[in-house]
C-alpha angles and dihedrals in degrees: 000000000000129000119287092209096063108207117022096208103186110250109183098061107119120254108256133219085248089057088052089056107037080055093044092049090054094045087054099052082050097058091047084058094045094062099031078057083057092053093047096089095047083054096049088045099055084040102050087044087056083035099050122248097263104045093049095042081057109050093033093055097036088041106041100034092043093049095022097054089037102052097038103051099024090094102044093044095042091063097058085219094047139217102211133279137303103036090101131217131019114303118271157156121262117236105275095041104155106214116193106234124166095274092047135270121328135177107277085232092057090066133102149197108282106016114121129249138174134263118204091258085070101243128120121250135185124254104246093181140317120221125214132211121188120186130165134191103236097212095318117141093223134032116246116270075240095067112019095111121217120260108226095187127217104289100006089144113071086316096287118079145064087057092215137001104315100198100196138153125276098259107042112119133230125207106239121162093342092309129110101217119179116240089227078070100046095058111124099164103260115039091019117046158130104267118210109216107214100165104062136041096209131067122198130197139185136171124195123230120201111181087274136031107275149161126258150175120270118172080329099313135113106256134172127243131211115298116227092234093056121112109254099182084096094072126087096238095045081131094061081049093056093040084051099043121346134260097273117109128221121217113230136164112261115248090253143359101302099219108225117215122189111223112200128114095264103052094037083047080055096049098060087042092058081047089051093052095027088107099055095029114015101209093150121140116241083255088050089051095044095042090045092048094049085048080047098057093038089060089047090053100048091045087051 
């Protein structure tokens, strides 16, 4: 049997002087934003009177509400439960995705309705459905903060797992320490991080549902699948969803404590002060520790 906890991430190691900075410097850049946000209406103002009223009221309202909207509640709305605000779309697996099943890893696309994968538990489960996402960037430079998945490298968890590079989106959970964290939530800036694609113009995501919410093997780490209350009518093929099973949800519990982080500009501003003290007054939430210690062993491996 594995273990039921998923990732076990060490909790007692005691917070560093690099950890203080690393959180003061990005305090710091938030509170930059913060007040560069403040200016923004004086700048739109001067621009839309050079510009003309009209012309700057409608680009403004059909620009800022349709992204803004969009982009903010897509990813609190898309997991039926919910993990905050501002991660964008429903919780999924990039293209390439290799997912342990009995017979070995295979490529999360290859898969069908029906095969049998494993859990993290170690025992084989049906495919009930896979949902698909395609998005593509239509000419843009750079890909959408709602779709630029999260790059998880090759031994980002206690340098073991994933086995290799896991691209995901920003709220699919992990199992660490009995706990399903988003990797939106993870991300520390070097082994954690938005990736940028520059090579393709199409994105492709897909999530794997069993008949209850469940753990599995992605790349080699614990990763959630697609619970049964989530909201389906995101993916592409919601329509096969409906032909299959109908368009009604069934509330379940969740495999594991789902952590909840807020994500606004205050409590993420909290959070790194409780990093920048967290040497002289360790205040940090269970999320801030684990998140700090996998920063911590990113910086060790890349000084080594």
């Amino acid at each position: 049997m594995r273990n039921l906890n998923g990732i076990e991430v060490p909790t007692n190691t005691t917070p560093d002087l690099a950890t203080s900075r690393r959180h003061f410097l990005s305090a710091a850049t938030l509170v930059g934003a913060v007040f560069a946000a403040m200016l923004a209406p004086t700048r739109a103002g001067a621009d839309n009177e050079g510009h003309g009223h009209g012309h700057g009221n409608g680009h403004s309202n059909g620009h800022g509400n349709g992204h803004g909207n969009g982009h903010g509640n897509g990813h609190g709305n898309g997991h039926g439960t919910g993990h905050g605000t501002g991660g964008g779309g429903v919780q999924c697996f990039l293209r390439g995705t290799q997912i342990l099943t009995p017979q070995g890893e295979r490529s999360v696309e290859d898969l069908r309705i029906g095969e049998l994968i494993l859990t993290a538990s170690g025992e084989a489960k049906p495919i009930k459905w896979i949902g698909r996402i395609r998005s593509e960037r239509h000419g843009q430079t750079t890909w959408d903060d709602a779709v630029v998945p999260v790059r998880i490298a090759r031994g980002a968890f206690n340098g073991d797992l994933p086995r290799s590079d896991l691209y995901v989106s920003y709220g699919h959970c992990f199992l660490i320490n009995g706990l399903l964290i988003s990797a939106g939530d993870l991300i520390n800036g070097s082994s954690i991080a938005r990736w940028q694609p520059t090579n393709t113009d199409v994105l492709e995501y897909l999530h794997i549902e069993l008949e209850s919410h469940n753990v599995i093997l992605a790349n080699g780490a614990p990763a959630e699948t697609l619970p049964r209350d989530a909201s389906h009518v995101e993916f592409d093929n919601f329509d096969e969803y409906v032909t299959l099973y109908g368009a009604g949800l069934t509330h379940e519990a969740p495999y594991a404590p789902i952590i909840i982080v807020p994500n606004n500009r205050r409590q993420a501003l909290r959070s790194h002060l409780r990093g920048v003290v967290a040497p002289i007054c360790d205040r940090r939430q269970p999320v801030e520790i684990i998140r700090d210690e996998l920063a911590r062993q990113a910086y060790h491996r890349s000084a080594a």
